[in-house]
N, C-alpha and C positions, 0 to 999 in steps of 0.2 A: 060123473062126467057130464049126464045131462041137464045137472044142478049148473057146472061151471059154465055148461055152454049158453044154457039160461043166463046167467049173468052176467056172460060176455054181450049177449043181444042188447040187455036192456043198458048195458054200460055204452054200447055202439049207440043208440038208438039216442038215449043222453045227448053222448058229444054232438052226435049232428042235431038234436034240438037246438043246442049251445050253439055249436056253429050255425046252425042258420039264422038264430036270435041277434047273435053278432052282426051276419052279413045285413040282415034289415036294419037292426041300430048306425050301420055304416050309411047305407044306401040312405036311410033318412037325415044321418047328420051332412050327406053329400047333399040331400035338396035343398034344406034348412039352410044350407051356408052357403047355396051358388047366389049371386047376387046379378041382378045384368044391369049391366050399363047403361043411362039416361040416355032418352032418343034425343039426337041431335039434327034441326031442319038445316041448319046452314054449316058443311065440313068443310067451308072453301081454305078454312085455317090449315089445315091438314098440307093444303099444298103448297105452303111457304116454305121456302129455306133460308137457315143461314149464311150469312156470309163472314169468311174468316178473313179479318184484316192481317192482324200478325197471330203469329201463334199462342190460342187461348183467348182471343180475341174478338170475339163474334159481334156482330148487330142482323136483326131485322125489323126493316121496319123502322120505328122509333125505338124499337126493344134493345137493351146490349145485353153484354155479361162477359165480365174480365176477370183478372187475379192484380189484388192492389200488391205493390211493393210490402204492405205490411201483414201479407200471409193471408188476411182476409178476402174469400169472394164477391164480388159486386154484382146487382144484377136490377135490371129495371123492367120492366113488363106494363102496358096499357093495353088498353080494351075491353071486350065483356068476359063472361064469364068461361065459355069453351077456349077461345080465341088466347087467352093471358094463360090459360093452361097446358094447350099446345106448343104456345111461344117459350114461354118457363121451360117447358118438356124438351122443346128442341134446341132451345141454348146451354141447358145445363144438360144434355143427355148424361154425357160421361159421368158427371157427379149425381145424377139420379140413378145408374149401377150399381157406382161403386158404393155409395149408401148402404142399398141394399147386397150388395157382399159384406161390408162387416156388417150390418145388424143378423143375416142369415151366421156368419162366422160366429160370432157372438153367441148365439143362441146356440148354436153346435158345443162351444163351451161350454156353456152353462150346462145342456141339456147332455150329454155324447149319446143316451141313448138311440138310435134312429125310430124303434118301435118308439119309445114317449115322446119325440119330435110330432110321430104321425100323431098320435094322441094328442096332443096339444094342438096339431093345428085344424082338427075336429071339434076340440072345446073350444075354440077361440072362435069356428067357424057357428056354432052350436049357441056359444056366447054372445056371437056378434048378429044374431041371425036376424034382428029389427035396426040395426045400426044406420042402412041406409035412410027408413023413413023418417030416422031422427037427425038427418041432415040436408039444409036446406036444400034447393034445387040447382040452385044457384054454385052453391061450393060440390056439390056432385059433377056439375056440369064441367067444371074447373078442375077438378079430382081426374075424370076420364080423361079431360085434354091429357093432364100431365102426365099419366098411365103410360099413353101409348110412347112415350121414349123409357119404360121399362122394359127389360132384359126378359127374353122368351126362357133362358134357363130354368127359372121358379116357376115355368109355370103348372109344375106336378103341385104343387100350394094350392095356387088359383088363379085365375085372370090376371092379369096386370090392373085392371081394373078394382078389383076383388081385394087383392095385397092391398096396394097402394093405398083405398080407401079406407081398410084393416091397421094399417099403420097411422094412420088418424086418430086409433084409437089405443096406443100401444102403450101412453105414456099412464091413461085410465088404468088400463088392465094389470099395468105393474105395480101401479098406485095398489089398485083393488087388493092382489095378488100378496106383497108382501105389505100390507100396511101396517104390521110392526114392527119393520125396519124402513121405516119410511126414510129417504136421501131429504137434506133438511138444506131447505132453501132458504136466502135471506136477502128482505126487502127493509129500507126506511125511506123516508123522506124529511126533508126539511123547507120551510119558505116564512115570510113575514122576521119578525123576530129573533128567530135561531139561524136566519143564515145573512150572509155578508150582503147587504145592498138591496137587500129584503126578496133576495134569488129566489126563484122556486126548486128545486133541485129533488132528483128522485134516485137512489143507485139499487141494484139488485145484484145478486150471483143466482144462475141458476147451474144448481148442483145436481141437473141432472146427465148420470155416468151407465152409457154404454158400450161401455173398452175404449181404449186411445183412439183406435182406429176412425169412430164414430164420429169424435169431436176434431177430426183434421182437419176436414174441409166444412167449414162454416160460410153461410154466405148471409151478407147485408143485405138484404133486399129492400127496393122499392119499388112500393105497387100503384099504379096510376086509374082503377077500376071505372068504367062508366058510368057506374051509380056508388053512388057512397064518398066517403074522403080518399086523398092520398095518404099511402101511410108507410111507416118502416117496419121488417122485423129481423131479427137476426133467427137465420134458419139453415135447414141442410136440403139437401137436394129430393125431390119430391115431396116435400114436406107443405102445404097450404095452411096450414095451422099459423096459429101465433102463440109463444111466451113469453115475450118480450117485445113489446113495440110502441112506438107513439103515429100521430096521424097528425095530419097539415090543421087540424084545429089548437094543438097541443094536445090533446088528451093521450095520456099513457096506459096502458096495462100490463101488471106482469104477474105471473100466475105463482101460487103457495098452495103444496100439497098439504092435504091435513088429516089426522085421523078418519079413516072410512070402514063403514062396514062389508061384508061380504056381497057385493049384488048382485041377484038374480038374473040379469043380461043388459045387456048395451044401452045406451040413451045416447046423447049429444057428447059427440065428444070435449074435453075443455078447451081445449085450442081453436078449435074452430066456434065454440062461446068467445073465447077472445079476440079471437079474429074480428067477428062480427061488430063485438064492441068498438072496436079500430076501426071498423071499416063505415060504420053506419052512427056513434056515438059523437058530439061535439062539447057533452059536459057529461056530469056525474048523475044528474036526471034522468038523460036520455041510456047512460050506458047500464043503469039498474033498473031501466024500464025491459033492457034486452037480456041481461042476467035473470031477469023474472022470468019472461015468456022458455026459457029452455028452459029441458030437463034433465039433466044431469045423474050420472050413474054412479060419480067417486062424489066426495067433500070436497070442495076445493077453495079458496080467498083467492082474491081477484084485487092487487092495490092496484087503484083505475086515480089518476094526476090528471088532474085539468086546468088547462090555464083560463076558460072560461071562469072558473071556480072559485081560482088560486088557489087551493088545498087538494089532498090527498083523501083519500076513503079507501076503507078496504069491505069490499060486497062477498059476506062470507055465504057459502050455497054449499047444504049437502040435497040429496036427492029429493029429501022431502020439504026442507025449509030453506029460507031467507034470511040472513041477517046482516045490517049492516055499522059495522065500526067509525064512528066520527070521533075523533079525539078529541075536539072541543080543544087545540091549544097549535102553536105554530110548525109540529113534527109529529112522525107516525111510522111506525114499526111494525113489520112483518115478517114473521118465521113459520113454524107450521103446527101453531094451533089456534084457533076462534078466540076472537077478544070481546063480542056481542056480547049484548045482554042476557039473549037469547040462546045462543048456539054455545057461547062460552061456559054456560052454567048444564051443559050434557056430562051426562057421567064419562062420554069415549075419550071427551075433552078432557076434561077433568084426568083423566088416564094417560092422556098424552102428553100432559103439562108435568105430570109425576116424572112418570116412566121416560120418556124422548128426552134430545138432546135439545127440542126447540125451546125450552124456557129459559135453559142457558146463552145460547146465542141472544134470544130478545134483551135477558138483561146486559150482556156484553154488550152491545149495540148501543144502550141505553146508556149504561157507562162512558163510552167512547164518542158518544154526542154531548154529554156531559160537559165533555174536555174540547169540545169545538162547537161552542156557542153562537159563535158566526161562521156557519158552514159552510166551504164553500167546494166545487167541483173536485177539486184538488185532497181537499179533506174528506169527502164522500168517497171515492179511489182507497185513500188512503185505511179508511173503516172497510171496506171490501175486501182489501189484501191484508188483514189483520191476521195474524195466524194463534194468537195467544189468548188466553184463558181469563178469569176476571182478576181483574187486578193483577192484568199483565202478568200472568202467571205462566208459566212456560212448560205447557200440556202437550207437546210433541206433536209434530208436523203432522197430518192428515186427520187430526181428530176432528170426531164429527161436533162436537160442543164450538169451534172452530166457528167462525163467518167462513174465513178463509177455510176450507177444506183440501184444499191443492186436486180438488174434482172437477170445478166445474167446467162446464161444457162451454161458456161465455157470460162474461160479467160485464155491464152497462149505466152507463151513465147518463139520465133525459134533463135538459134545461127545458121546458115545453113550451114557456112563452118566449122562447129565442128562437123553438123550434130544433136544435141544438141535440147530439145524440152523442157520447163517447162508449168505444166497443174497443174490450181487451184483445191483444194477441197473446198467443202461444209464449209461453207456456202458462194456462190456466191465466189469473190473471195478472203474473207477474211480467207479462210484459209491454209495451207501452198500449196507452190507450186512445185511439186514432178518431177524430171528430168530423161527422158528418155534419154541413148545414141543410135540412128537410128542405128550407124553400130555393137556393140556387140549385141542387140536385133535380128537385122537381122542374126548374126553369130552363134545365137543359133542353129538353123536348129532345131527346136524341143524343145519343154518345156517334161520331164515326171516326175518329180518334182513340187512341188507345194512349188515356192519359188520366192523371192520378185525380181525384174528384173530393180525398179529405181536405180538410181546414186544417194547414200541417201547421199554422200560427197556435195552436192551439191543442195539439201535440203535449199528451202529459208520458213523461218517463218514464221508463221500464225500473220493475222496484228494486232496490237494490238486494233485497232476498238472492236472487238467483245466483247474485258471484259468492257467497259464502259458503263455509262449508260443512252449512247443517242442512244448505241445500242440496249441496252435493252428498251428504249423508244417506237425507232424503228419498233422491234418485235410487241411490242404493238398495235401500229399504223396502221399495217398490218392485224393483229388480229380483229379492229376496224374496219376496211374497207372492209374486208370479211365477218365481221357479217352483214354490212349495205349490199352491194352485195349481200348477200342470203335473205334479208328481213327481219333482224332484225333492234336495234335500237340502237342507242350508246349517254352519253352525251358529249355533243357540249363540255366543258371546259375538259373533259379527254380526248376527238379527240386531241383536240390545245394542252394540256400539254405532250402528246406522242411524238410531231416533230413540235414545235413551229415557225420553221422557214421556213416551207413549207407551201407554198402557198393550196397547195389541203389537207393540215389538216384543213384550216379554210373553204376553201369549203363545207366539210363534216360536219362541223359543223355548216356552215350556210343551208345547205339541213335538217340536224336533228331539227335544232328551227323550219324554214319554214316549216315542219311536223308538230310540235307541235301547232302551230299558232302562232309563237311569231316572230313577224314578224321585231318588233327594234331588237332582237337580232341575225335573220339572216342578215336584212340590216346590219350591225356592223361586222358580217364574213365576209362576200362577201366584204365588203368593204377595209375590213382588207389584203386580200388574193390580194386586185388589185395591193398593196401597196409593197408587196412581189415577188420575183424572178418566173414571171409565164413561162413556158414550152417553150409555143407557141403561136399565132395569136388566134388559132382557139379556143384555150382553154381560155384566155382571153375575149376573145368573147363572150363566153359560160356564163361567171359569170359574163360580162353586162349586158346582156339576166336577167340571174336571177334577176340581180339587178332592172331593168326596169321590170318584172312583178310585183315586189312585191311594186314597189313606183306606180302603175297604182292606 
């Protein structure tokens, strides 16, 4: 008896060591992650308001922000650095909430646990805990403007300040996080030779996917700063980064994730490298002079279009090196692995050129430039909303080997020495693609009418994809796979008859038998599905696996 009560002491004695080693590990990741806010000498920004002309409607100042007829947000902003971040803040409040309701929605999905929620936002706080000093002063100062039209609900997370700056870095952290299932984005360009009138021309999709919800409200911004260029980017509410943007000099940039290792914590984010470049770069000189100076946490390529130049470059940066891609020829391609001399010849490269979807896409690309020797606006769109395999092979709607992925968040089109910008609508980019001109936009000096601001002469059409009915299949199929995702159930023969020629239709539907216990006709899926255009290594792998537990 005195033995067990012995036992019980030192097993007590234990747990509260434990628990108190927790409560310090807590209480240190709580110091390590509060961040405070840039001192600010002049808050006379703070006391402006908007003014609603008609409903959704706002201006101050010179600043606006509307909803165009074509789905997409508009928004203009001048001044320094706090001041364009305040004004952002208070013209887009609503859309800088509700942002952050689906990315927090989101993440409740992904995560349901609330215990691994709290964990995760300790690691990220833990993670991010040098984040600030790796961001200029200038973009922090700009960051806190925009904070303070964030939502007091989050703030068990942290500051509005804290979040908001945190999500600057979110796109990094996902990079870092699953970087072998990296979302596969894709850039080219054409000019001189390969394209019609010796155009310069740039298009991208970026395929980055954070639920529907995420990618509804997009907004085209134009930023007017007091030091540096005018520039565009297509972005969402609270967001000061850039992935897609040109500036009043013509210089483009648009961001390619690429193979990354595990990193030790935070550095500059890449959006806000991008930014910078946009904001302070007038050729391909100046913007791999600014690529050098940060320091970067993921791998990432940068294709930076300068009409200074006339050509395209892609400045490939992981955390420790530089390298940069000049194709020596009239056109230039990017997906998400290193083409350098340098960087392309690493073994993780090397690994992601095997294993990933991106080598497939680059050659697709490659092929379908092939076929439009004189490129023009029209024909770049056209390569964007591609949805098929090489040699036009017909790989089933959402694959990731796909240009088109039916994911992306907003696909884009830069003319740079017209100055010239084309941005998809909804849905993804199959629907039309609506043209801003940078320098009448910039010439506005002021919206106080609420009236349409694209170059509608110039208006490319919505693709015909959408009325068929492999699209409508599609939709299906997607519908299908959210239901299985939340925990319901779907049948295996209406999975397959929604996108019969993708591979992860017959997966799903080998998961739904193998539920049922019908285990001939999940072997019969999975088998089916090995036999079809699979993604990637890893995902191949995945439905061996399956295969081999159920013939055990």
């Amino acid at each position: 008896m005195r033995r067990l009560r012995t036992i019980g002491k030192w097993l007590g004695y234990t747990m509260g060591v434990i628990l108190l080693l927790l409560v310090i590990l807590f209480i240190y990741l709580y110091r390590v992650s509060k961040v405070d806010p840039p001192e600010i000498a002049d808050r006379s920004a703070t006391q402006l308001n908007r003014t609603e002309v008609t409903p959704g409607f706002y201006y101050l100042g010179n600043n606006w922000f509307r909803k165009s007829k074509s789905g997409l947000y508009e928004l203009y902003v001048e001044g320094n650095d706090f001041e364009r971040g305040v004004i952002n803040g208070k013209l887009t409040r609503e859309l800088v909430q509700r942002q952050e309701d689906h990315f927090s929605a989101q993440i409740e999905k992904m995560i349901p646990s609330t215990f691994y929620r709290h964990f995760l936002k300790y690691f990220i706080g833990w993670f991010n805990r040098h984040l600030a000093s790796q961001v200029k002063e200038e973009y922090k100062r700009e960051i806190y403007g925009v904070s303070m039209a964030a939502s007091d609900k989050y703030d068990y997370i942290g500051s509005p300040y804290q979040r908001i700056l945190n999500y600057h870095a979110a796109h990094d952290i996902g990079h870092a996080l699953q970087s072998m299932a990296l979302v596969g984005c894709t850039s080219f360009g054409t000019w001189g030779g390969h394209s019609a009138d010796s155009a310069f021309i740039i298009g991208r999709n970026f395929d980055f996917y954070v639920g529907d919800k995420f990618s509804e409200d997009k907004i085209v911004a134009f930023f007017k700063p007091t030091n540096g260029h005018g520039y565009m980017t297509v972005t969402w509410g609270g967001f000061t980064g850039a992935v897609s943007g040109m500036n009043d000099a013509g210089l483009t940039v648009t961001i390619n994730a690429a193979k990354t290792d595990m990193p030790s914590g935070s550095a500059t984010p890449v959006s806000l490298v991008a930014r910078e470049i946009l904001q302070y770069a007038g050729n391909i000189a100046q913007a791999l002079q600014i690529a050098r100076s940060r320091h970067m946490f993921v791998s990432e390529s940068f294709l930076v279009g300068s009409a200074a130049d006339n050509k395209a470059v892609v400045i490939e940066k992981t955390p420790d090196s530089l390298d940069v891609y000049d194709p020596q020829q009239d056109y230039i391609v990017c997906a998400n692995h290193f083409q350098g001399a340098e960087l392309g010849a690493l073994p993780s490269n090397q690994q992601q050129i095997r294993e990933s979807a991106s080598a497939y896409r680059y050659q697709r690309v490659q092929e379908l430039l092939a076929q439009a020797p004189a490129n023009t606006v029209q024909q770049t769109i056209n390569i964007l909303r591609d949805t098929r395999g090489l040699g036009g092979a017909d790989i089933g709607l959402g694959n990731e080997k796909a240009i088109n992925q039916l994911i992306a968040h907003h696909s884009i089109v830069f003319e740079p020495k017209k100055r010239l910008v084309w941005v998809s609508t909804t849905p993804w980019q199959e629907g039309s693609f609506v043209c801003y001109d940078l320098s009448k936009v910039f010439a506005l000096r002021g919206l106080r009418a609420d009236r349409e601001i694209i170059d509608s002469t110039r208006t490319i059409a919505a693709d015909t994809l959408v009325n068929t009915a492999a699209f409508a299949g599609f939709t299906q199929f997607r519908a299908y796979k959210q239901r299985i995702l939340d925990g319901g159930t779907a049948d295996p023969d209406s999975i397959i008859a929604s996108n019969p020629n993708y591979y992860h239709a017959y997966v799903l539907a080998g998961d739904m038998a193998a539920n049922k216990g019908d285990t001939a006709a999940a072997l019969k899926f999975y088998q089916q599905a090995l036999k079809l255009e699979i993604a990637t290594q890893q995902e191949r792998a995945a439905i061996e696996g399956k295969l081999k537990r159920l013939t055990k």
